[in-house]
N, C-alpha and C positions, 0 to 999 in steps of 0.2 A: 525491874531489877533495881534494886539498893546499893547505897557506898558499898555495904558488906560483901555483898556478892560483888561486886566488880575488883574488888580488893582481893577478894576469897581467886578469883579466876586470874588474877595476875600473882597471887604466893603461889600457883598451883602451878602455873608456867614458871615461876621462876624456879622450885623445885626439881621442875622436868628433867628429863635428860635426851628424852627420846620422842618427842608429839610427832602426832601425823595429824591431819586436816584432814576431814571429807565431806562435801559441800554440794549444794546444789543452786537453782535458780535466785534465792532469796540473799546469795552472796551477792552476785550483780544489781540487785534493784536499785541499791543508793548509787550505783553509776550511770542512773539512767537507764537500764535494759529490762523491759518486763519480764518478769515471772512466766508458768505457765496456765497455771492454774487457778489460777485469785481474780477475781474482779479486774475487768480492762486489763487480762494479761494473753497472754496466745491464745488457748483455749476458749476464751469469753467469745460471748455473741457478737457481730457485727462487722462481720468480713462478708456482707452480701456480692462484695465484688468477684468472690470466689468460689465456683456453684458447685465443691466439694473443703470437708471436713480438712481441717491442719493437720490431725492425724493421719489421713490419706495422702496428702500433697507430699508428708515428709515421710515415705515410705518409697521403698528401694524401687515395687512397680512401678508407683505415679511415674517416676524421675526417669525412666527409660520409655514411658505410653506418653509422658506429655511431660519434654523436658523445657518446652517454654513458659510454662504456666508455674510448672517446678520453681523457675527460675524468676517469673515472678513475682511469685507468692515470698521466695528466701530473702531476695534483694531488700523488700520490704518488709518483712517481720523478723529476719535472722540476724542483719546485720547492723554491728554498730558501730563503723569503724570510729566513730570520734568520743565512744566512752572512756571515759578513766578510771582509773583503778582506786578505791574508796577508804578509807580508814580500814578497816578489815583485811582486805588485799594487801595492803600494806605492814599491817602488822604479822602476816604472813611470813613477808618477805623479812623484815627486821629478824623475826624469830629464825629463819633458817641462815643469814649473814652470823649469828651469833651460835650454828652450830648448837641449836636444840630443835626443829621441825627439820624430821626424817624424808618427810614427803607431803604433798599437799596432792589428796585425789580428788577431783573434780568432776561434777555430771554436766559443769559446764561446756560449751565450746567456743567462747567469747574473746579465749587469751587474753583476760584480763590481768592473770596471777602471774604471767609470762610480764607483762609490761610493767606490774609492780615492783619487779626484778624476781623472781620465783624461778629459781632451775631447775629444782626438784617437782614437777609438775606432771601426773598424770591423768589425762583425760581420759574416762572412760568410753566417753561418747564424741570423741574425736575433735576438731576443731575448725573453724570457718576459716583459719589462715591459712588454711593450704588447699588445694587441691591435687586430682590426679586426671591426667588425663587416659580416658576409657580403651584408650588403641591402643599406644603407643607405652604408657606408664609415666609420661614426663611428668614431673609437680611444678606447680606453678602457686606463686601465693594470691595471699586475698585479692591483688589492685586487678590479676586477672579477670574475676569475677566484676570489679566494681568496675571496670574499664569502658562500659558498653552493657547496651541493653541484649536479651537475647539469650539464647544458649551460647554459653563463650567457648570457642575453642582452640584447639593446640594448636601456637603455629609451625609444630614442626608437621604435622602428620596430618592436620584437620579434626581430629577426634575430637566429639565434648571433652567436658572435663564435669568431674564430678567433685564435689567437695568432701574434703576429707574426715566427714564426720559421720556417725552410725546412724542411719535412718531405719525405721521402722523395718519390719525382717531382716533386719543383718544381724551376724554377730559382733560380741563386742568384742576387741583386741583382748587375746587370750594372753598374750604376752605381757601386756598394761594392767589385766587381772590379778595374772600370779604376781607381780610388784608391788599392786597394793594388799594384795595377803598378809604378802611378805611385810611390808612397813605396817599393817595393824598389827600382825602378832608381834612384832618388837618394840611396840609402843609403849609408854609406860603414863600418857596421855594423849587421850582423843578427844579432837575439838570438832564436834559436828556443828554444820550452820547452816541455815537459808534451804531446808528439804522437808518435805514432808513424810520423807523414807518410806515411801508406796512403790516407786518404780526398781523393780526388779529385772536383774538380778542386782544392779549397784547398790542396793538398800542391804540387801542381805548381807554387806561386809560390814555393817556396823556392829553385826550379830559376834562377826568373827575377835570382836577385843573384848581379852579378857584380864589384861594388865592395868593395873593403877587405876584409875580415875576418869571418869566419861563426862564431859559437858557437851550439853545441848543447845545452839541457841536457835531457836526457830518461834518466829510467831503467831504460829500456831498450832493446838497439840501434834503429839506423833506416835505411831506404835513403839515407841523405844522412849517412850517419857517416865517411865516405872523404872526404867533402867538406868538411868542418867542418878551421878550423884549432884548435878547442877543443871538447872533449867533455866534460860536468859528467853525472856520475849519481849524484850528491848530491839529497838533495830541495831544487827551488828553492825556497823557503821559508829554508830554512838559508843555502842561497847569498847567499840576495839579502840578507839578514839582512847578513853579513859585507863583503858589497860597500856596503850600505848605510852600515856602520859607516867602510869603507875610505876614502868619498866624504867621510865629513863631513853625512852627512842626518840619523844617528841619535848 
């Protein structure tokens, strides 16, 4: 990406009136948290310690047939409690204090966008800061989890606790769906970033904006790159950096 283009995507914000965000893995890299699908990211080879697939592990059966191993595997590949939130995260957040980003939808569940000061945040696939516990319903947040090794449980009732984010066969919060509908159709710019918009059904709501202006930053192609009137495969970290400075935030 060139001056031009980083120029062109901050008159394009400052224009706005209405952005939404929707983001996936490749938001968090610069704050330290791998991807899933890219070279040394979740999916890559080399978890011989665990004699089943991360697709499996993170799947609603594993979690109830072997919720030690669940817990595990999450401990160490899920969580990051000491990441921070990145040029991009942040410019996020700038944009919605200033009353132009409507909503930021995330396939994250890292609470990053949360810590960057983001209020307007929905997760499609839930988040690592909370849980519920499986008896009782009590929620408890992440330090539960980080507190001990082990399945952790509730101390009011004894129940696990499961974490509060969408694993494999579940649905996704129908309620956090119709929201982000809602904030694409009344967009009048969409900033896509950091996805490779393959996982469905969340990919499919990029399909649903049909107002104004579409940018894309991901680095590397996407089914929706013919659709984009702006394509960034800069790391947004850097971008947002730049537009950040563009704006007047930094």
């Amino acid at each position: 990406m060139n001056r031009d283009s980083a120029d062109q995507l901050a008159d394009w914000i400052g224009q706005a009136g209405r952005i939404v965000f929707f983001g996936g893995a490749g938001t968090s890299t610069e704050s330290g948290i791998p991807d899933f699908r890219s070279a040394g990211g979740l999916y890559d080879s080399g978890y011989d310690e665990f004699p089943y697939s991360p697709e499996e592990m993170l799947s609603r059966d594993f979690f109830y047939r072997h919720p030690e191993t669940f817990y595990r595997f999450y401990r160490s590949r899920m969580l990051y409690p000491d990441a921070r939130p990145n040029p991009f995260h942040l410019l996020l957040a700038d944009l919605e204090r200033e009353g132009k980003l409507n909503a930021v939808i995330t396939q994250n569940i890292d609470g990053l966008h949360q810590k960057a000061g983001s209020r307007r945040v929905l997760e499609v696939h839930g988040s690592v800061l909370s849980n519920t516990c499986t008896e009782c319903g009590a929620r408890y947040g992440l330090e539960a989890v980080l507190a001990g090794d082990g399945v952790p449980l509730c101390p009011a009732c004894g129940g696990a606790l499961k974490p509060d984010v969408v694993l494999y066969g579940e649905m996704l919060n129908s309620d956090v769906m119709e929201a982000a509908v809602r904030a694409i159709e009344e967009a009048d710019l969409m900033l896509v970033g950091g996805t490779s918009l393959t996982v469905q059904p969340a990919a499919s709501l990029v399909g649903m904006f049909t107002g104004g202006r579409l940018a894309l930053l991901n680095r590397t192609p996407t089914p929706y790159d013919g659709h984009a009137d702006l394509l960034v495969t800069e790391p947004m970290g850097a971008v947002a950096q730049r537009v950040r400075t563009a704006l007047g935030y930094v």
